[in-house]
N, C-alpha and C positions, 0 to 999 in steps of 0.2 A: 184637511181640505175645508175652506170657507164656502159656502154657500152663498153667491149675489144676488142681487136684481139689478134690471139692466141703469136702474139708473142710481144705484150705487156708484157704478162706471166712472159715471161727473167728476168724480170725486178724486179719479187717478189718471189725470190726464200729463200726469208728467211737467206740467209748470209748476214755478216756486220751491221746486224743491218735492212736489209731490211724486211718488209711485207710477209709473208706466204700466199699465193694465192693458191688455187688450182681451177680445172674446173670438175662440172660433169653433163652434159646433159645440156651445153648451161650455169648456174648458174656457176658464179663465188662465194666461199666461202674462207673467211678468216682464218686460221687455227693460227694465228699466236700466241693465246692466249692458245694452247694446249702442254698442257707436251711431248705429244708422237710428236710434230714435231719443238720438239727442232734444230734450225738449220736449219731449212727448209726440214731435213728428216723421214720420217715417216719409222720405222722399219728398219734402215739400207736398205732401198730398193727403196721405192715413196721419187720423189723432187717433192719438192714445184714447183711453176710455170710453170705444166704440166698439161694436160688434164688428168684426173684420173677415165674417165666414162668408161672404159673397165676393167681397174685394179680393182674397186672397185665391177663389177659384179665376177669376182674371187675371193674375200675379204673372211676371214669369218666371216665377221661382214656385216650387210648392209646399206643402206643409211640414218639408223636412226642417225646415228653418224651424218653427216652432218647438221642433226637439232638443235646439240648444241651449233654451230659456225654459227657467222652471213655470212648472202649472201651480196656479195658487188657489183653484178653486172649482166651483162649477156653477153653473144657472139651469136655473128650470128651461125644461127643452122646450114650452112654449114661447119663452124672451129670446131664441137665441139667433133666426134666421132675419133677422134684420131689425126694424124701428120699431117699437112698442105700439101695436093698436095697429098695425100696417092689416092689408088685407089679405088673408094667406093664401088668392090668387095668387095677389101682385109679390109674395113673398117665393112662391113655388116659380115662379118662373123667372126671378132673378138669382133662384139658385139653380138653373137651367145654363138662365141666360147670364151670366154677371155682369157682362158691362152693359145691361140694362139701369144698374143701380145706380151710374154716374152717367153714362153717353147720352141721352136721347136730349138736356138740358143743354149741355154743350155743345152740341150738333145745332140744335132748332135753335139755339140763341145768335147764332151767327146771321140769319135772314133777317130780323128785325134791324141789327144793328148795321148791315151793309143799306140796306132798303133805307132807312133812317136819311142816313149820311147821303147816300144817293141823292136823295128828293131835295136838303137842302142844299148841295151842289149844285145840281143840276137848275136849281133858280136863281141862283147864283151867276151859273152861266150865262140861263136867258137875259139876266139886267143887264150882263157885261157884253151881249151879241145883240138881243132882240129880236131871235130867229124864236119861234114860237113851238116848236120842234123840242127845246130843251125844257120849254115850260109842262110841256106835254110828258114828258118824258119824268120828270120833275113828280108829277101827279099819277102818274102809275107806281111807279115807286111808292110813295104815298100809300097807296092801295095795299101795295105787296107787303110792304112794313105791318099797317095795321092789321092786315093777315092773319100773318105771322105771329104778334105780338099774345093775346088771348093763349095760343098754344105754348109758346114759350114760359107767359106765366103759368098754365097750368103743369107743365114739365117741373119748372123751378118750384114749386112748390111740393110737389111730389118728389124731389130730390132733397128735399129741407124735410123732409117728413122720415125718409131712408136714412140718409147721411147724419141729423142733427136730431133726430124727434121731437124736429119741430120744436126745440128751445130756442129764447130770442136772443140769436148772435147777430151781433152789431151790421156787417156786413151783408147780413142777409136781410138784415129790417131796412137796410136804406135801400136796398136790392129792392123789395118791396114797393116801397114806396114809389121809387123814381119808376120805374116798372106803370105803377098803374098813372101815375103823371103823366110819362109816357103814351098810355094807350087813351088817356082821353083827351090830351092836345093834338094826339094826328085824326081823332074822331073825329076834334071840332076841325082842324085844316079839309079834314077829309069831305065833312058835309056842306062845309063854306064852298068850296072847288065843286065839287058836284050841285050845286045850287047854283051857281055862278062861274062857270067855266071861263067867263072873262075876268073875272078878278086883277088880272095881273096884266090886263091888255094896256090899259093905259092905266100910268103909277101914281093913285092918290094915293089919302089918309087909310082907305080902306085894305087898299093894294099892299101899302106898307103894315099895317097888320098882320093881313095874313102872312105878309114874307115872313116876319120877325116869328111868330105861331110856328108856322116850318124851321124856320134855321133854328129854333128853341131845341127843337128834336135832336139837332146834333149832339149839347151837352148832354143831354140826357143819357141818351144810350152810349157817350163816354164813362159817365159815372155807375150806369150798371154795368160796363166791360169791363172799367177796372176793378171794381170791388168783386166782381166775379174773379176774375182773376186772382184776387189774393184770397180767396178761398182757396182756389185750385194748387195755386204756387205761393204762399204765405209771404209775406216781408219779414224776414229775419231780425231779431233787435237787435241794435249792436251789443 
């Protein structure tokens, strides 16, 4: 039996030809001989070269699967209840809780992204009606989004800390980014509108600004839904 650390792990995630490694309760197991983790992914969802001892008390399946793949190893039982450096609060009660480790990011991201989209519809509406109702409604939304948004990044980043420890995966750095774009173009939409509740009453240079500041919000939180997504559900190579 080999002795690891967790971030030997990296290193057997199952692409190129590499080894299928996973980790559960200290036991490292080789998955590498298994149909369902073709690639090093299990379900479009679990990589290989992870600690999998929270995900798999969520599973609907239990730890008998792992007794049909050989054990290649073991880790110090301080690396093995989730992300290296995590806080063994937040580590004791995601082995409590497990779908603590992935839900709370996936859950709270849906309000920004609906709220987003809302606000620049909904002003959308108002130029195509001129009922002031939509505009109004437009800027609550607004509100709700930016909310929202601070919490959600703070979720996503504590699921990049569990899920990835926090190495820089491409998806998640744009996740990042667009994320904090995000939260300070509907600050500045959001402080312009509460400064100037008429903004949009009658449609100048300034008027169109702001509209375009809002409807920016929509790409946005496309690009952090989709590349959320292909964490969750990967795109396959051909």
């Amino acid at each position: 039996m080999k002795e690891f650390e967790m971030r030997d792990l990296s290193e057997f995630d199952g692409k190129d030809g590499r080894p299928s490694y996973v980790v559960h309760r200290g036991m490292v197991y080789d998955v590498s001989g298994s149909r369902l983790w073709k690639g090093g992914l299990h379900m479009k969802r679990h990589h290989a070269g992870t600690d999998l001892s929270a995900d798999i008390g969520g599973a609907p399946h239990g730890t008998e699967m792992l007794e049909r793949v050989p054990q290649v190893g073991t880790i110090g039982k301080e690396k093995t209840a989730g992300a290296e450096g995590s806080p063994s609060v937040l580590l004791r009660l995601i082995e409590r809780i497990p779908m603590f480790r992935r839900h709370p990011h996936p859950m709270t991201v849906h309000f920004p992204i609906v709220f987003m989209l809302a606000a620049a519809a909904f002003n959308c509406i108002y130029l195509a009606t001129g009922l002031k109702t939509f505009e109004n409604t437009a800027f609550h939304c607004l509100t709700g989004g930016l909310l929202f948004t601070p919490l959600v990044m703070v979720t996503g980043l504590l699921s990049w800390q569990i899920n990835y420890l926090a190495r820089p995966v491409k998806p998640v750095t744009i996740k990042l980014s667009a994320s904090l774009a995000l939260f300070m173009m509907s600050l500045l939409a959001f402080t312009w509108r509460a400064a100037d509740p008429g903004i949009m009453d009658s449609f100048d240079m300034s008027s169109a600004v702001y509209f375009l500041v809002v409807l920016s919000l929509a790409p946005l939180v496309v690009v952090i839904g989709w590349f959320g997504a292909r964490l969750t559900f990967p795109i396959e190579k051909e």
